[in-house]
LOPAVO-622975 format. One record per atom (N, C-alpha, C): residue number from 1; atom name; x, y, z. Coordinates in steps of 0.001 Angstrom, whole numbers, plus 500000, padded with zeros to 6 digits. Example, Ala and Ser with C-alpha at 12.3 -4.5 7.8 and 13.67 -1.06 7.14 Angstrom:
2
+-----+----+--------+--------+--------+
|   k |  a |     c1 |     c2 |     c3 |
+-----+----+--------+--------+--------+
|   1 |  N | 513190 | 494310 | 507800 |
|   1 | CA | 512300 | 495500 | 507800 |
|   1 |  C | 513200 | 496700 | 507800 |
|   2 |  N | 512850 | 497750 | 507080 |
|   2 | CA | 513670 | 498940 | 507140 |
|   2 |  C | 512900 | 500030 | 507870 |
+-----+----+--------+--------+--------+
//
This chain:
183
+-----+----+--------+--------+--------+
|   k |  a |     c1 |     c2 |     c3 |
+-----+----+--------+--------+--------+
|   1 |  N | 505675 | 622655 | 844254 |
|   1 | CA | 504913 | 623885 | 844363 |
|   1 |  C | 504829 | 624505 | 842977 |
|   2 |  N | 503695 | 624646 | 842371 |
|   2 | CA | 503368 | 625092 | 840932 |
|   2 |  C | 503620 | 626848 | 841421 |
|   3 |  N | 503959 | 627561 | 840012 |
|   3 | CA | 504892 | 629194 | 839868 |
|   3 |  C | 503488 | 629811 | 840240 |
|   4 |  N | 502255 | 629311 | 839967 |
|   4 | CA | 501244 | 630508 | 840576 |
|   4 |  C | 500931 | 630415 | 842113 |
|   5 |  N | 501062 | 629264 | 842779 |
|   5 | CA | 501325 | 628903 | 844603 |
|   5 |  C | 502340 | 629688 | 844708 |
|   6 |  N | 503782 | 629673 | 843914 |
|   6 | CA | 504643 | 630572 | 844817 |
|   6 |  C | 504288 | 632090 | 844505 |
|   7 |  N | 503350 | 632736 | 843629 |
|   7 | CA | 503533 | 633944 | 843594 |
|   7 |  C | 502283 | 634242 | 844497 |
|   8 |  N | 501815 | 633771 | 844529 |
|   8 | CA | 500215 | 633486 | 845567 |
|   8 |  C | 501049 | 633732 | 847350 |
|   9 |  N | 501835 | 632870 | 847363 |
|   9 | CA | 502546 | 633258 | 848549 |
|   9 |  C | 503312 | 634440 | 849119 |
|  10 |  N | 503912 | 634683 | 847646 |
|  10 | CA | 504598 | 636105 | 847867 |
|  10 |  C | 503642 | 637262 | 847930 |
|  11 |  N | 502434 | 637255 | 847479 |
|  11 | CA | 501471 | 638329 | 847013 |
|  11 |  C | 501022 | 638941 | 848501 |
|  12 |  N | 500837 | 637492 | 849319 |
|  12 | CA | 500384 | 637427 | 850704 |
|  12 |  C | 501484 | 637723 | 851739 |
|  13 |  N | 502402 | 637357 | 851804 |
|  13 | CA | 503644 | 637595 | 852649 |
|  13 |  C | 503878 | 638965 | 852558 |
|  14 |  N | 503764 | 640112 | 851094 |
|  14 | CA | 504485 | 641400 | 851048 |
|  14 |  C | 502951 | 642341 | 851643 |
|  15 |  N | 502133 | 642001 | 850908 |
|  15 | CA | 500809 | 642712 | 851270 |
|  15 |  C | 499977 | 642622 | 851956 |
|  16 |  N | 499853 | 641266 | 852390 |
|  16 | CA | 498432 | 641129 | 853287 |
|  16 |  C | 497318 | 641310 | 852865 |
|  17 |  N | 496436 | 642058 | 853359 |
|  17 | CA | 495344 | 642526 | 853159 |
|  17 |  C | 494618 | 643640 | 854009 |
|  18 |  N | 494215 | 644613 | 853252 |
|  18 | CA | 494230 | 645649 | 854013 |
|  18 |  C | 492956 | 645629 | 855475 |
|  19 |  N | 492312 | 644373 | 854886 |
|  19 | CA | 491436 | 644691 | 856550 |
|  19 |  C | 492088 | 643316 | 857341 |
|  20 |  N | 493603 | 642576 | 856939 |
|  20 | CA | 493634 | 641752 | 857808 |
|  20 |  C | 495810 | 642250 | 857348 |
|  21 |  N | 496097 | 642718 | 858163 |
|  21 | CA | 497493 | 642992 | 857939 |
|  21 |  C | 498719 | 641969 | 858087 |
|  22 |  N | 499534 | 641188 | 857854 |
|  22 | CA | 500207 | 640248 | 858632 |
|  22 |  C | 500587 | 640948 | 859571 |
|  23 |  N | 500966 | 640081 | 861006 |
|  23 | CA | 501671 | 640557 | 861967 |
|  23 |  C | 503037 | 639961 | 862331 |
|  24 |  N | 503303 | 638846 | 861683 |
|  24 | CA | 505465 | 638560 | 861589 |
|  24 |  C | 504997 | 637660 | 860311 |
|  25 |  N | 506481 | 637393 | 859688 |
|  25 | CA | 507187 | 636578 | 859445 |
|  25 |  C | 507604 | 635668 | 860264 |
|  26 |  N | 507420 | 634242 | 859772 |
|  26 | CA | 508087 | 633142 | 860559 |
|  26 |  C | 508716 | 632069 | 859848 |
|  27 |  N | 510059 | 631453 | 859815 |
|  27 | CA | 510946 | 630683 | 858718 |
|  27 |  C | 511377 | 629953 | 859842 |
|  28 |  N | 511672 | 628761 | 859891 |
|  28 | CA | 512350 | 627527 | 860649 |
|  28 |  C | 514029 | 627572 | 859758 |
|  29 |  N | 514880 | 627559 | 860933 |
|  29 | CA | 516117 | 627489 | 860114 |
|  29 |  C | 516987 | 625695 | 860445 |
|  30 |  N | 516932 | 625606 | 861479 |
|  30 | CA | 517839 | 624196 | 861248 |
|  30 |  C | 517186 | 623300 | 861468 |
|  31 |  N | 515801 | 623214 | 862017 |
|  31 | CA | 514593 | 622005 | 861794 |
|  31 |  C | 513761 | 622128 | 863064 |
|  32 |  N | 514963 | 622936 | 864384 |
|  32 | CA | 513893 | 622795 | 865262 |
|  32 |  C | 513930 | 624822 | 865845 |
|  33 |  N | 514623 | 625467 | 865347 |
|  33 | CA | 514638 | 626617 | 865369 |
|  33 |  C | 513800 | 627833 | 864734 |
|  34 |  N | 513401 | 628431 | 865270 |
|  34 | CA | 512046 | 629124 | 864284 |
|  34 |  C | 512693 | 630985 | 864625 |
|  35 |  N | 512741 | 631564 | 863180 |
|  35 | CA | 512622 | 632636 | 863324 |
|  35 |  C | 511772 | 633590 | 863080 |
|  36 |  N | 511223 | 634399 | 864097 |
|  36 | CA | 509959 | 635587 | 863942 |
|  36 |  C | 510701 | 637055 | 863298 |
|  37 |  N | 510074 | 637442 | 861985 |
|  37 | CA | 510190 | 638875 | 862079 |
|  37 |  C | 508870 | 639651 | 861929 |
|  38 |  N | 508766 | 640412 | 862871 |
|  38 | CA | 507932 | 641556 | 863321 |
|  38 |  C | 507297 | 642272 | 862123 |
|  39 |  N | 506597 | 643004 | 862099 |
|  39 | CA | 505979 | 643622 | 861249 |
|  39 |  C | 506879 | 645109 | 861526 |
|  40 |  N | 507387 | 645203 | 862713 |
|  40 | CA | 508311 | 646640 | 862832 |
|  40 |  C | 509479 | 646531 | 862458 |
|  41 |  N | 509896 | 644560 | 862006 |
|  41 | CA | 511309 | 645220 | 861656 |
|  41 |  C | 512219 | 644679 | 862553 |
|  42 |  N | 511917 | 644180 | 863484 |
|  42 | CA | 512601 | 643141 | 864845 |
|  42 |  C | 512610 | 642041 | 864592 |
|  43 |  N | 513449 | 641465 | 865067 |
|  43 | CA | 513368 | 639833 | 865394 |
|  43 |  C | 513656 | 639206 | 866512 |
|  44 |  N | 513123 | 637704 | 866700 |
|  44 | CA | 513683 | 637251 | 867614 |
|  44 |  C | 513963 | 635221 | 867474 |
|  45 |  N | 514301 | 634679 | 868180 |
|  45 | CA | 514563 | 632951 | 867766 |
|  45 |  C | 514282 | 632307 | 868849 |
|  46 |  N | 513288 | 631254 | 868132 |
|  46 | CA | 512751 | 630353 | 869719 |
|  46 |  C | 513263 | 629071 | 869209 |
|  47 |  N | 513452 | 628036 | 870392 |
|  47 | CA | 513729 | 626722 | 869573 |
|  47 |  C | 513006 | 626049 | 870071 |
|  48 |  N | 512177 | 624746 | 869251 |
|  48 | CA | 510752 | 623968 | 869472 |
|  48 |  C | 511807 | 623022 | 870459 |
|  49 |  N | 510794 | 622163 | 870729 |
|  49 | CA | 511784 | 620769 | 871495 |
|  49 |  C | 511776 | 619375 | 870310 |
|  50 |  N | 511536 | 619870 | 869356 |
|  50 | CA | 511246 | 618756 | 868040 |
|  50 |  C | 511785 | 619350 | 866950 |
|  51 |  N | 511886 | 618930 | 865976 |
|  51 | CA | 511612 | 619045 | 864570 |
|  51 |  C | 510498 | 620028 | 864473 |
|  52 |  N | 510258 | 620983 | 863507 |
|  52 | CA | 509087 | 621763 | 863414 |
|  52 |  C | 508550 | 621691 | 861555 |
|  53 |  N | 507626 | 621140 | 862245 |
|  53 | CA | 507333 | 621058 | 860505 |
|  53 |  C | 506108 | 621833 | 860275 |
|  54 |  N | 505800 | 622520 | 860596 |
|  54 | CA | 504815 | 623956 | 860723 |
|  54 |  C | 504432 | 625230 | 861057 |
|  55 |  N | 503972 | 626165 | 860592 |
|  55 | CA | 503932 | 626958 | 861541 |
|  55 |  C | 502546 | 628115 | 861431 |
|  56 |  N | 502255 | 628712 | 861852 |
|  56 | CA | 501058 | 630469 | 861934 |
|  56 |  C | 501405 | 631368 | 862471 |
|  57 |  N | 500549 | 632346 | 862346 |
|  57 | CA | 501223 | 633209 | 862955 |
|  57 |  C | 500341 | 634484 | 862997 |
|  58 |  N | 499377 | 635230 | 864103 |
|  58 | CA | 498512 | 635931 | 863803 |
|  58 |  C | 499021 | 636990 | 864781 |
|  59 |  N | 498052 | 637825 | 865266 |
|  59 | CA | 498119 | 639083 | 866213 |
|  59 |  C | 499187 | 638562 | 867243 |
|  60 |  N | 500428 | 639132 | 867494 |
|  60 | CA | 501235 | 638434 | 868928 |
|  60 |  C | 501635 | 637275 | 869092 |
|  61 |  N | 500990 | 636726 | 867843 |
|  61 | CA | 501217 | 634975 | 868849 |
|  61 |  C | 501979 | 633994 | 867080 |
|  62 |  N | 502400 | 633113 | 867643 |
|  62 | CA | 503254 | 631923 | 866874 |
|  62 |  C | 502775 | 630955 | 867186 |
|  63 |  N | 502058 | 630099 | 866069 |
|  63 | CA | 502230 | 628284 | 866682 |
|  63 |  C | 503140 | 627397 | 866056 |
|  64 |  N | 503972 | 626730 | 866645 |
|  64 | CA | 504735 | 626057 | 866267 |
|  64 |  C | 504193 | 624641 | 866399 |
|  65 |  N | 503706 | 623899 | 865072 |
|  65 | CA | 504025 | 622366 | 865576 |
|  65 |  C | 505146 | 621598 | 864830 |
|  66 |  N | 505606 | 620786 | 865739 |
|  66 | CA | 506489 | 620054 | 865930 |
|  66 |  C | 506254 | 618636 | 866099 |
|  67 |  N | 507334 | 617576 | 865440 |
|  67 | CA | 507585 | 616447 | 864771 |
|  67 |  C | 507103 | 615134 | 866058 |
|  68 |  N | 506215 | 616323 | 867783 |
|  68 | CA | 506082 | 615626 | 868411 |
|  68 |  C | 504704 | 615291 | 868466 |
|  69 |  N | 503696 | 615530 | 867680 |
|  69 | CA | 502352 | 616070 | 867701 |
|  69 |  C | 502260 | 616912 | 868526 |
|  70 |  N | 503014 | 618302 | 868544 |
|  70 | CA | 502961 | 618951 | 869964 |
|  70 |  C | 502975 | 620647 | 869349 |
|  71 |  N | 501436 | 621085 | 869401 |
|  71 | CA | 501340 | 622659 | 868599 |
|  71 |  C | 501892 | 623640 | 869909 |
|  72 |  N | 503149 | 623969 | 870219 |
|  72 | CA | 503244 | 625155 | 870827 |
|  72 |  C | 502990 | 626827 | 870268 |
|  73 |  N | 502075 | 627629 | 871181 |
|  73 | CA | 501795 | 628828 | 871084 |
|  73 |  C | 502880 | 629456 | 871506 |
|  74 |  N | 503010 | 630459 | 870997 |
|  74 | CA | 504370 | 631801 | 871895 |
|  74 |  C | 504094 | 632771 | 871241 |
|  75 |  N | 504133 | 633878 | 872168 |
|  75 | CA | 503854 | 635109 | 872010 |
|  75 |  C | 505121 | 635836 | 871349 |
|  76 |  N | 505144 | 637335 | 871563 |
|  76 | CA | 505922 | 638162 | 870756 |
|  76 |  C | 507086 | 638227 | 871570 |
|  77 |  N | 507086 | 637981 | 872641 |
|  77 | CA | 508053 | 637929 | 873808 |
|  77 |  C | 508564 | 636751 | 874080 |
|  78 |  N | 508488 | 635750 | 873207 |
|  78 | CA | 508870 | 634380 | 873314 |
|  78 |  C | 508104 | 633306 | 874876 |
|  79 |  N | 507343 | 633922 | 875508 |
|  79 | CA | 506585 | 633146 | 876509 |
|  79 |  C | 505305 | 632035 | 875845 |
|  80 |  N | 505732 | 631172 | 876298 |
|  80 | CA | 504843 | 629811 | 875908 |
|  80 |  C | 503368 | 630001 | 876498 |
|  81 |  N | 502416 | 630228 | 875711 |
|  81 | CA | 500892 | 630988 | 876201 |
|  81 |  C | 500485 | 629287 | 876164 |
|  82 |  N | 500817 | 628462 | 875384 |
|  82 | CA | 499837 | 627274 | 875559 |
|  82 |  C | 500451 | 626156 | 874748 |
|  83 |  N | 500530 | 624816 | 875129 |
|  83 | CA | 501064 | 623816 | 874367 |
|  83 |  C | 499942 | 622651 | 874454 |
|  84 |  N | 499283 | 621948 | 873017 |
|  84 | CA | 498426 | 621396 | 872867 |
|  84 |  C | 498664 | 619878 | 872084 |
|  85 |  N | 498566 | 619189 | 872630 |
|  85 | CA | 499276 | 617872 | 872549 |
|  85 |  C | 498230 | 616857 | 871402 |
|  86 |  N | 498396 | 616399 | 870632 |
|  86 | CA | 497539 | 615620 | 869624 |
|  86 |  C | 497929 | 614049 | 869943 |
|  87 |  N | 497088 | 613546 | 869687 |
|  87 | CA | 497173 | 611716 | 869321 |
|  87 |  C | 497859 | 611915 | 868235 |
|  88 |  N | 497745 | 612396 | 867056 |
|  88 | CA | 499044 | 611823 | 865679 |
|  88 |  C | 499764 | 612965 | 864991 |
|  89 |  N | 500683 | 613062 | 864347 |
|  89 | CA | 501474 | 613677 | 863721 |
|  89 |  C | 500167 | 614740 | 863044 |
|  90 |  N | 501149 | 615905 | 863179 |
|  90 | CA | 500386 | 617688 | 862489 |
|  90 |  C | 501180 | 617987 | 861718 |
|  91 |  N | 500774 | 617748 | 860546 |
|  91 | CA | 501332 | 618377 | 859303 |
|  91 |  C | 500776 | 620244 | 858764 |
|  92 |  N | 500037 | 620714 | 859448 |
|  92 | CA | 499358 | 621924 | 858961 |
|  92 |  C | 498813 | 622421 | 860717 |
|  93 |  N | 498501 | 623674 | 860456 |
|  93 | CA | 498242 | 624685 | 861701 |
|  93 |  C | 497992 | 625662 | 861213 |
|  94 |  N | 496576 | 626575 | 861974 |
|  94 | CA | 496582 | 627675 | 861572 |
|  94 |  C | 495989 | 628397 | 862808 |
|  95 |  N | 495580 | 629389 | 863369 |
|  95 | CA | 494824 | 629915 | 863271 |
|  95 |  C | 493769 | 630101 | 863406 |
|  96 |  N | 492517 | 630274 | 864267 |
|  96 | CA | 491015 | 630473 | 863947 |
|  96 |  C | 490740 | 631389 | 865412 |
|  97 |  N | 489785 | 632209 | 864846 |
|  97 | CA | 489043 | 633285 | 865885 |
|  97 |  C | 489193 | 632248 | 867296 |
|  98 |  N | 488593 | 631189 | 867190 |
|  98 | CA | 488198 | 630433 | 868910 |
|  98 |  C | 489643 | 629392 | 868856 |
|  99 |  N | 490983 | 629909 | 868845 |
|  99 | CA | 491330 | 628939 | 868994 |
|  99 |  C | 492674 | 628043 | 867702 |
| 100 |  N | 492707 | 627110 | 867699 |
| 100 | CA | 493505 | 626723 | 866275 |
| 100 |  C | 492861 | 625324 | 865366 |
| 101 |  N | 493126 | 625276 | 864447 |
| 101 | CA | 493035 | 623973 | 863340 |
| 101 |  C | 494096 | 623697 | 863305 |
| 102 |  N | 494564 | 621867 | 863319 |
| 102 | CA | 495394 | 621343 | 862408 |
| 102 |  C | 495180 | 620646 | 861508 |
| 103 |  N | 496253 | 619725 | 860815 |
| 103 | CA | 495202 | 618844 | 860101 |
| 103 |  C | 496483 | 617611 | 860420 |
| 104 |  N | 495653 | 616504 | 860853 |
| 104 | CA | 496208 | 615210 | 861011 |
| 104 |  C | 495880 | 614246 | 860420 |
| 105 |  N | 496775 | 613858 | 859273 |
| 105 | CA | 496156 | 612858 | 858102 |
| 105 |  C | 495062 | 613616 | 857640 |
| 106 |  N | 494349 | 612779 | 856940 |
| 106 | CA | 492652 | 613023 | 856404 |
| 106 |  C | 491835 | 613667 | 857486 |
| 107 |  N | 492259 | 614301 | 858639 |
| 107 | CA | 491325 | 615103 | 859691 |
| 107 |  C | 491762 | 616312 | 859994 |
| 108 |  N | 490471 | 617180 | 859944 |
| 108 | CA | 491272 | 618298 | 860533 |
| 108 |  C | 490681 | 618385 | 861898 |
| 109 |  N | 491243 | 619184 | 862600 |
| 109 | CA | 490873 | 619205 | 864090 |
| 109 |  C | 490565 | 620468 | 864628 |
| 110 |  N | 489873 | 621156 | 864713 |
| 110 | CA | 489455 | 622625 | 865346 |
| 110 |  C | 489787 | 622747 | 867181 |
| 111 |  N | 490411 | 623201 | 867527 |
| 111 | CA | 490191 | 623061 | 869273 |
| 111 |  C | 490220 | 624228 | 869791 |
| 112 |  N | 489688 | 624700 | 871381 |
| 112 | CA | 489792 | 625338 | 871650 |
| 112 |  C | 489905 | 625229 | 872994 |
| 113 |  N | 490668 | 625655 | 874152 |
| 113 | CA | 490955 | 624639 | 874729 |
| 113 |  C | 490536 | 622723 | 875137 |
| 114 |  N | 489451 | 622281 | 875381 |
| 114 | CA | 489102 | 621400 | 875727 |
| 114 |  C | 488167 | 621115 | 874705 |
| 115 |  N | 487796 | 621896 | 874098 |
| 115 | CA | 486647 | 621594 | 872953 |
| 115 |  C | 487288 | 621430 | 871605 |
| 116 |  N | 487061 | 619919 | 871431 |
| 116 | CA | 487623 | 619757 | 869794 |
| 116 |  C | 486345 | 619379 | 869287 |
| 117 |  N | 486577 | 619313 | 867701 |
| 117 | CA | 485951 | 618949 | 866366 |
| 117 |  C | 486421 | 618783 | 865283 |
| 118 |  N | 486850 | 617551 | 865268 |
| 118 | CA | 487122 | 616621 | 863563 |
| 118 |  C | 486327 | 616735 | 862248 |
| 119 |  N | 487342 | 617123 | 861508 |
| 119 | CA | 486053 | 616840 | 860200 |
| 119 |  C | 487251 | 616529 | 859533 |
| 120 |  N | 486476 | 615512 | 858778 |
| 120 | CA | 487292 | 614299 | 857886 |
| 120 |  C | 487254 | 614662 | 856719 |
| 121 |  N | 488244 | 615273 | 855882 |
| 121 | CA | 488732 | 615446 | 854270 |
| 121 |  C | 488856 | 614267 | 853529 |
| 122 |  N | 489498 | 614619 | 852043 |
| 122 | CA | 489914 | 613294 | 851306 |
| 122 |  C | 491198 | 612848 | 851709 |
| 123 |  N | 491659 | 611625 | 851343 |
| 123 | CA | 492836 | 611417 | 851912 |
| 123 |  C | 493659 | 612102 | 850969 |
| 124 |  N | 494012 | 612761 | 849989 |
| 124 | CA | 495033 | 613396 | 849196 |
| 124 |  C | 494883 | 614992 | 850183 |
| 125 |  N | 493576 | 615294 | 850896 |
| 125 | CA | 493839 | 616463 | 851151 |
| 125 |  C | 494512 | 617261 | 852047 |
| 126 |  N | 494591 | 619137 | 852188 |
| 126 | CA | 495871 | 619765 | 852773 |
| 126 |  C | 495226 | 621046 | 853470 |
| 127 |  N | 495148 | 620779 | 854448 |
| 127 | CA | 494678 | 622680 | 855109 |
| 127 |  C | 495819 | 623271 | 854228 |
| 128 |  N | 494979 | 624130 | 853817 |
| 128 | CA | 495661 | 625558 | 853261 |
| 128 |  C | 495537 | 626609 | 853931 |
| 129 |  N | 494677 | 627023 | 854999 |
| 129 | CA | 494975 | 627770 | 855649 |
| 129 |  C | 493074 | 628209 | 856493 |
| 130 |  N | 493344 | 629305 | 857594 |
| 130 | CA | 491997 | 629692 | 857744 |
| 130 |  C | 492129 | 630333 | 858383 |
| 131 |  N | 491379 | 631610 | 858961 |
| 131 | CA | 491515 | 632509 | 859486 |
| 131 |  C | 489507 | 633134 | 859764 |
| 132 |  N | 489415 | 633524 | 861132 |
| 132 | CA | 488202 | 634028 | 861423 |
| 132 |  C | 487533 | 632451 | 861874 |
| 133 |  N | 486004 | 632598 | 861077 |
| 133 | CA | 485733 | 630865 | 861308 |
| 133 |  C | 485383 | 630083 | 860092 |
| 134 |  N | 486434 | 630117 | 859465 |
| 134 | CA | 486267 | 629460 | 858138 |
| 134 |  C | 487873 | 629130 | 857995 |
| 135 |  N | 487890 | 627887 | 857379 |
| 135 | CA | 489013 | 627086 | 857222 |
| 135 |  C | 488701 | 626929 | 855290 |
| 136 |  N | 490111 | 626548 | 854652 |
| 136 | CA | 490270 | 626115 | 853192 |
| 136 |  C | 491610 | 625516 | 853336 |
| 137 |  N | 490541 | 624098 | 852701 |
| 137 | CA | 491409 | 623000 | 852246 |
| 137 |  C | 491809 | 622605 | 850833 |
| 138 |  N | 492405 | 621938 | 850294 |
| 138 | CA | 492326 | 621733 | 848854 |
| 138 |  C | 492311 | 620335 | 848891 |
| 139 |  N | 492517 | 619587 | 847281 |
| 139 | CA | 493344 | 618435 | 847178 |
| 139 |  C | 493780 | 617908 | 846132 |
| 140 |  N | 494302 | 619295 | 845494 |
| 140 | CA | 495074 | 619128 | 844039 |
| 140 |  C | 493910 | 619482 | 843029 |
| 141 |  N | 492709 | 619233 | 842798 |
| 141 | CA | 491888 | 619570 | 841934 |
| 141 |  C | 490751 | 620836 | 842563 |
| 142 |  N | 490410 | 620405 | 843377 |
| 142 | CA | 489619 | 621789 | 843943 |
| 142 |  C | 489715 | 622174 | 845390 |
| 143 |  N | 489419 | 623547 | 845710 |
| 143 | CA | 489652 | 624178 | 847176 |
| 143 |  C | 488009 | 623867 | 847802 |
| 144 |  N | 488231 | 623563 | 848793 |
| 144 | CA | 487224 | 623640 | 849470 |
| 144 |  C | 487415 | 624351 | 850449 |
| 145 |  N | 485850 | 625322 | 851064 |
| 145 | CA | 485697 | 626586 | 851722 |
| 145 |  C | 484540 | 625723 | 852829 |
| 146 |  N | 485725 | 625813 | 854176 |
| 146 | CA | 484342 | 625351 | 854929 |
| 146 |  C | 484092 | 626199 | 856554 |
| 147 |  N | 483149 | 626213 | 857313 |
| 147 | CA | 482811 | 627126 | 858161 |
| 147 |  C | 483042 | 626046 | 859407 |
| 148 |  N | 483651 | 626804 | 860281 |
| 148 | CA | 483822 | 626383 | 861532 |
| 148 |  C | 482308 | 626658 | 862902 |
| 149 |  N | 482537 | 625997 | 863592 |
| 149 | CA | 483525 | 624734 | 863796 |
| 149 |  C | 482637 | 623663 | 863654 |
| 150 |  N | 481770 | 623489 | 862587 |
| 150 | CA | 480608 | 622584 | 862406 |
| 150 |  C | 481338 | 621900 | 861223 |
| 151 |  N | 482058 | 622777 | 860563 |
| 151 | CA | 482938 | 622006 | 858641 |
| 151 |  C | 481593 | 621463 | 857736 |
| 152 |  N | 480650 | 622830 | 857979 |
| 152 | CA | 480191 | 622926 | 856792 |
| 152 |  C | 480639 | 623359 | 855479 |
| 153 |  N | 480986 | 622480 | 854655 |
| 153 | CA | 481305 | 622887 | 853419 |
| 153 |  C | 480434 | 624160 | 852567 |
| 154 |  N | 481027 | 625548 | 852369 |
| 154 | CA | 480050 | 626746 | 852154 |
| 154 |  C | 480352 | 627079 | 850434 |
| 155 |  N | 481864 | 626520 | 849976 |
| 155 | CA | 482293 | 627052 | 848472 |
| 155 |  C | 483006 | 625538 | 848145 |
| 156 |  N | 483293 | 625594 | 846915 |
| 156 | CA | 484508 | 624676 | 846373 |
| 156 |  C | 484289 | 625343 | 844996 |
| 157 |  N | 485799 | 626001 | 844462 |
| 157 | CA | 486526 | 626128 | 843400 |
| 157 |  C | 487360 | 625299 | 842783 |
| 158 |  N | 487445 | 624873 | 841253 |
| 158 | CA | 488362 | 624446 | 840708 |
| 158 |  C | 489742 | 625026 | 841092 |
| 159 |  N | 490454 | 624054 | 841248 |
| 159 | CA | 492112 | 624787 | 841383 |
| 159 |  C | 493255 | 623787 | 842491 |
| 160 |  N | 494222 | 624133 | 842350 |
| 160 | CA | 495100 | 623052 | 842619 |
| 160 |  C | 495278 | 623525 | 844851 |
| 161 |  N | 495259 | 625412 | 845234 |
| 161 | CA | 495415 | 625211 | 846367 |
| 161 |  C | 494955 | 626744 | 846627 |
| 162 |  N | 494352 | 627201 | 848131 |
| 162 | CA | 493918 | 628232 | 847708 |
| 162 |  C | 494765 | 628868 | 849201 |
| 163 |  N | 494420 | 630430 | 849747 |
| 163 | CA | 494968 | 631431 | 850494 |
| 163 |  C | 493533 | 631918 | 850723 |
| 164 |  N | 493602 | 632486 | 852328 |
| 164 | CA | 492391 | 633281 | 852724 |
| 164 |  C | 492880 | 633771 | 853519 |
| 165 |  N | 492335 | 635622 | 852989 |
| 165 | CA | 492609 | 637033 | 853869 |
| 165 |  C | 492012 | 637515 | 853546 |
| 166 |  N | 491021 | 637940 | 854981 |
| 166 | CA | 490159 | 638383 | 855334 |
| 166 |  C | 488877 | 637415 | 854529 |
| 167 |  N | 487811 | 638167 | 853700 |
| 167 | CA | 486709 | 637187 | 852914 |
| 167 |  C | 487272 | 636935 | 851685 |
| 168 |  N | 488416 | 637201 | 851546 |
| 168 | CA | 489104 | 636747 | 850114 |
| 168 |  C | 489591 | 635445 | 850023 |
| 169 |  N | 489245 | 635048 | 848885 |
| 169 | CA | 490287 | 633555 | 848784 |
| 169 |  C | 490905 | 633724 | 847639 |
| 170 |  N | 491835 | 633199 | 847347 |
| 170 | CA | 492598 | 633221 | 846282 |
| 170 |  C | 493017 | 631658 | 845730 |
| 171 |  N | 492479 | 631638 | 844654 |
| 171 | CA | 492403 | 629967 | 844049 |
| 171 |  C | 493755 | 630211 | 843328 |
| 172 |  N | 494651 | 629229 | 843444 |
| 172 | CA | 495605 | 628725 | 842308 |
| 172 |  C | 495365 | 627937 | 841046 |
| 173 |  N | 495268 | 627982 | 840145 |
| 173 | CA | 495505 | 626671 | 839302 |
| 173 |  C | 495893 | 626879 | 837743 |
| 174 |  N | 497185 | 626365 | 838059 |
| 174 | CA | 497922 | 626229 | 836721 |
| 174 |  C | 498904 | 627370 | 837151 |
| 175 |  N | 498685 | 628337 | 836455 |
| 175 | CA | 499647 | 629524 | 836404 |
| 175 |  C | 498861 | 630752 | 836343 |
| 176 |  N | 497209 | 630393 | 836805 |
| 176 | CA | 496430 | 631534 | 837322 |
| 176 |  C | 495847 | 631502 | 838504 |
| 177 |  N | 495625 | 632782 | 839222 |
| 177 | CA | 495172 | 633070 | 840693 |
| 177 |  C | 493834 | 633753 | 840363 |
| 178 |  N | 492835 | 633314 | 840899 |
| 178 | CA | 491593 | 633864 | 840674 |
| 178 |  C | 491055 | 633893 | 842455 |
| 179 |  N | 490725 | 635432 | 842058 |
| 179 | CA | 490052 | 635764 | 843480 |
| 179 |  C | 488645 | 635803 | 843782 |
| 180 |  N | 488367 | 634919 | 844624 |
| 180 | CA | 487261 | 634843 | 845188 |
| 180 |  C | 486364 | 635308 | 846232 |
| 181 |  N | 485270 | 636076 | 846801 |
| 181 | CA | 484858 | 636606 | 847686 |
| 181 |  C | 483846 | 635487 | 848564 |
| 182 |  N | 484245 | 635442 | 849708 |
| 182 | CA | 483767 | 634612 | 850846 |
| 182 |  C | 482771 | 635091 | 851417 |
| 183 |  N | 481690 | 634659 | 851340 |
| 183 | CA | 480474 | 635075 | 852465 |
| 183 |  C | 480169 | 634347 | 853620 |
+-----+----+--------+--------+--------+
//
């Protein structure tokens, strides 16, 4: 992780954004244990049935995926709202207005219950994140900005990995963060 990704992370974790606020904190502590803290200041601990090698986290809700291809949802109350089962290993999860993205290998996957849509990246590439209906991926040299759930490609910036809150993106590269406005 290059020093402008980690301050890119911290920038986002303390502040947010004022028309999109975080709503918890979420940290995995012994591989299959996940801890939520609240935006008030509470906490609480769920444990996946796997390994968890991911996670999101928007209004109320948590997705956890886990080392089973298996994205579990849970709310603020720890109740399991929905568990969504993949053909291959989920390395990434986020998030989206209709629903969630992962990304499996070189694919990412948009679903919403029964309705999926693949769109195929480079193989070096990494959801970085997405929120609303636009997803950003990178793959070490540039971010790509694409619109759901069709993955029309709408931007691509030079830069190693980028962050999106609200129409902002925030490009990394090197040891500078350059902000970008999303239309």
């Amino acid at each position: 992780m290059t020093a402008a990704w980690s301050v890119l992370l911290c920038v986002l974790l303390l502040w947010g954004s004022a028309s999109t606020p975080l709503p918890a904190i979420a940290q995995v502590q012994d591989g299959a244990t996940v801890t939520v803290l609240r935006a008030n200041g509470t906490s609480f601990t769920w444990t996946a049935p796997a390994q968890v090698v991911a996670l999101a986290a928007t209004a109320g809700k948590i997705a956890v995926a886990d080392a089973g291809a298996r994205v579990t949802v849970i709310d603020r109350r720890r109740k399991i709202l929905s568990v969504n089962l993949y053909v291959g290993p989920v390395s990434a999860v986020a998030f989206v207005t209709k629903g969630l993205i992962v990304q499996r290998g070189a694919l990412l996957e948009a679903r919403r219950g029964a309705d999926a849509h693949q769109l195929p990246i480079s193989a070096n590439g990494r959801l970085d994140g997405a929120q609303g209906s636009r997803a950003i991926w990178s793959d070490g040299k540039r971010v790509h900005a694409i619109r759901l759930p069709d993955g029309r490609q709408t931007a691509v910036y030079n830069g190693s990995r980028g962050a999106l809150a609200g129409k902002r993106l925030y490009v990394a590269s090197g040891s500078r963060i350059t902000l970008r406005t999303i239309r």
